[in-house]
N, C-alpha and C positions, 0 to 999 in steps of 0.2 A: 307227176304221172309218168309210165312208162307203157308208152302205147295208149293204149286202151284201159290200161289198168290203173288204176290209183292206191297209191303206194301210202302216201300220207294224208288224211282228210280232217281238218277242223284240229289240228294240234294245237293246246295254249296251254304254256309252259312256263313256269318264272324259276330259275336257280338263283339263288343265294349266292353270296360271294362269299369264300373261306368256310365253302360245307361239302361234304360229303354225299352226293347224289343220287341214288340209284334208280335206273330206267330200265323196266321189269314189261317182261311182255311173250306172250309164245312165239314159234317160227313164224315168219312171214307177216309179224304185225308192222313194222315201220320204223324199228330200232335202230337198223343200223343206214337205214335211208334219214330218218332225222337226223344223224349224227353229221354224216355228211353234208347235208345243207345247212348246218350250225358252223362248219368247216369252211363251206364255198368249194366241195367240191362234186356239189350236184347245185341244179341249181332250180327252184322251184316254180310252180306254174302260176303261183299266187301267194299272197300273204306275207308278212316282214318277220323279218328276226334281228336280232343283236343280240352281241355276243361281246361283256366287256364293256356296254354302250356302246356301239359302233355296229353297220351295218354287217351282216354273218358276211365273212368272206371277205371283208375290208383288210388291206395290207397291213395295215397296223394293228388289228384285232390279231389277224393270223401269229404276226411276228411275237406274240403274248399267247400260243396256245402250243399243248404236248397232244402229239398223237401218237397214239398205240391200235391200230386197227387189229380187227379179228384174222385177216390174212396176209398176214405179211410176205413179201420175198426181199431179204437182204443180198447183197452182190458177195458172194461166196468167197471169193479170193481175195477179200479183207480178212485183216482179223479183225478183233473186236474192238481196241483199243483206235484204230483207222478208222472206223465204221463211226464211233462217237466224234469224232476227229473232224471228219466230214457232213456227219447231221450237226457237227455245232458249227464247223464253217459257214453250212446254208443258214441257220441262224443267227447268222452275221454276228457271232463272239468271234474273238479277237483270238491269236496262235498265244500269244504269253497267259490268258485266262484259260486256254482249254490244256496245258499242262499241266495246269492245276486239277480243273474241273473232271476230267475223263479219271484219272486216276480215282477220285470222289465218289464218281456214278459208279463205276466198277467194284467199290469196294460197299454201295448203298446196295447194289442190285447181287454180290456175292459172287462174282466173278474174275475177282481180280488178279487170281492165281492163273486166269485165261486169258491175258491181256494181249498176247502175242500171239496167240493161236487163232488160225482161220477157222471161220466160220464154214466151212465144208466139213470140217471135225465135230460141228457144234449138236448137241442132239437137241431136239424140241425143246425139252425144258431151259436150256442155256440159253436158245437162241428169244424164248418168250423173255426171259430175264433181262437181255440186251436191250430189248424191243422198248423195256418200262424204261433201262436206260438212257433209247436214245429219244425218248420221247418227255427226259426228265432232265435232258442236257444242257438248256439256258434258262433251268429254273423259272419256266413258264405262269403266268399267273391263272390259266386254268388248265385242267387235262380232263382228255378225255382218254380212257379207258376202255377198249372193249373186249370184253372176255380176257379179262389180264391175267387169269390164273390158268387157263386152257393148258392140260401139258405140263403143269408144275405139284408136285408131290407133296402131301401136307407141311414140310419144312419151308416148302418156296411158297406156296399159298399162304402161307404165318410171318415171310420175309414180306408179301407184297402188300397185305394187310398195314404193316408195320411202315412201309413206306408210306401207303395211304396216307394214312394218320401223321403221318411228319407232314407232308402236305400243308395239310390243314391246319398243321400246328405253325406253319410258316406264311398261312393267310391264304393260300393258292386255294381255288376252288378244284373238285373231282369227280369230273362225268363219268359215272361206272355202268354198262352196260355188263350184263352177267346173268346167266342161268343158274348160278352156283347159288342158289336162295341164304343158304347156310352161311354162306360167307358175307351175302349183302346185309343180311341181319344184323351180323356183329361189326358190322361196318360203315355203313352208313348210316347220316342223319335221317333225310328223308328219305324216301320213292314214290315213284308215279308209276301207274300199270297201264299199259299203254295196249290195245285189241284195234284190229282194224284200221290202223294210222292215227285212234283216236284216245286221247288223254281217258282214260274212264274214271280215272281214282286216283287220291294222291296221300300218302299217309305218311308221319312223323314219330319212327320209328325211337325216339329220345323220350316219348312218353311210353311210360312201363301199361304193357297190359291195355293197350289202347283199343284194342280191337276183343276186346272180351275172353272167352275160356271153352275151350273144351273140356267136357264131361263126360264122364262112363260111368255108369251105376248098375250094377246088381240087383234088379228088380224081380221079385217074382209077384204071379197074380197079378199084373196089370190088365187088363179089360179096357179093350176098344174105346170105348168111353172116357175111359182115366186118360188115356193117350188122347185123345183130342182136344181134353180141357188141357192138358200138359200145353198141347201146338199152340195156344194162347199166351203162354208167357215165356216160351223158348223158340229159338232154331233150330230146323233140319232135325227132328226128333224121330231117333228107330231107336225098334226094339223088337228084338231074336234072340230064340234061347234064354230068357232071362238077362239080356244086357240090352241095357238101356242108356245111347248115346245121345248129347244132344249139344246147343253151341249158346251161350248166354253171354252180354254184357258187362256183365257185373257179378262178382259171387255173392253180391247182398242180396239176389232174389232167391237164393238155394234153399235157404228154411223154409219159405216159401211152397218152392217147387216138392221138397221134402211133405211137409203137412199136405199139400195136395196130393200126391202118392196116396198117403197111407191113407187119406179117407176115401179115397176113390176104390179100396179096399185091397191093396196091392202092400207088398213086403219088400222094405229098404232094406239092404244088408249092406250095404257100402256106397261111397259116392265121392269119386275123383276130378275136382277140377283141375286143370292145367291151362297157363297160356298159350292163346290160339298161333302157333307159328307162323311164319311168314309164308309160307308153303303153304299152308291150310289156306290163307288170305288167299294166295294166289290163285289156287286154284275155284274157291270161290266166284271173285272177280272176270277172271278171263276163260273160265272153264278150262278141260282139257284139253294139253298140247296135242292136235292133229298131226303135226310134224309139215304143216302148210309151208 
């Protein structure tokens, strides 16, 4: 709680170890207040966590986790090559491994041709690229992520994806907090959609087509009546101007939905399924972003 207000309410959450996560939710739902209490660096008014088996916030959970917050400020009169130098000191690696290592992240994260260069030169995109770096500096065994692509132009958004996935291919689990729906789609294994502090849905984006299909069809001559037997075996069903939208589970019930049309006395002229995007889910789910 802060104040009066209650920030996070009834979260229950299990991550995977060695998967791909994504924590999906509009403004002001609780995202980046959970992350932080997974951290120890808020500390909550009730309830338990672990992180790694150990309590959130345990010395030894911490010294095994990468953070990338949403707002960072790094100390300017480094350059970048210092800056990893010093996030892996406080990570207690050793000066003969981070000669090795800095050069590594700098050349994972595409910057390496800036290695000497202060960060007062750096533009947003550079300095977000650092950020993954230096939050991927003792090869952490989880990371947490937020908004890691903020700032980076579809090349750096296709670098950090790409990092992700090496992650994961090294065992490390990946807390990704993200508005970029597009990007969490092709990237992550699961997510949880998270409203009001509180877990609402959690879905396993590895099974194809899980959440059913969007449909547009070309109707004409549908009559009131045809469209409400329709609402019996579909979702969210309109129709204007002769198109006719609607959301179904499965494309095996379309023949179906089709011979009911046409005896209802209406005229099929085409009929579009597609899979329902992550964006569609979302805004089902949590309704529309208020900008709360």
């Amino acid at each position: 709680m802060f104040g009066s207000r209650v920030a996070v309410s009834d979260l229950s959450l299990t991550v995977n170890r060695g998967e791909i996560f994504g924590f999906l939710g509009p403004n002001g739902a609780g995202k980046s207040t959970s992350i932080k209490m997974l951290l120890g660096l808020v500390r909550p008014t009730g309830g338990h966590a672990e992180v790694l088996g150990l309590p959130a916030g345990d010395v030894d959970a911490r010294r095994q986790i990468g953070f990338l917050p949403e707002d960072f400020r790094f100390y300017d009169w480094l350059t970048a090559a210092e800056l990893l130098h010093l996030h892996g000191r406080l990570c207690g690696m050793s000066a003969d491994r981070l000669r090795t290592r800095v050069p590594e992240v700098l050349e994972l994260v595409g910057i390496v041709q800036h290695a000497d260069r202060l960060l007062r030169g750096f533009s947003k995109g550079m300095l977000q690229r650092l950020g993954l770096g230096q939050a991927l500096i003792h090869e952490p065994q989880i990371v947490f992520l937020d908004e890691p692509t903020s700032g980076l132009d579809p090349i750096g958004r296709r670098m950090v994806r790409d990092v992700i996935r090496a992650q994961r291919d090294r065992g490390a689990t990946v807390f990704l907090n993200s508005h970029l729906l597009s990007e969490v789609e092709i990237t992550c294994d699961r997510v949880a959609f998270i409203k009001d502090g509180e877990v609402i849905a959690a879905r396993d984006l590895r099974t194809s087509s899980a959440e059913g299909f969007h449909v547009t069809a070309q109707v004409a001559n549908l009559s009131p009546s045809g469209l409400a037997q329709l609402a019996g075996l579909v979702r969210a069903p309109r129709y204007e101007d002769e198109q006719l939208t609607f959301d179904v589970s499965s494309q095996d019930v379309l023949p179906e939905i089709v011979r009911l049309l046409v005896a209802s006395g209406a005229d099929v002229y085409r009929l579009t399924p597609e899979p329902l995007a992550l964006e569609d889910l979302f805004v089902k789910l949590v309704g529309e972003d208020r900008g709360l």
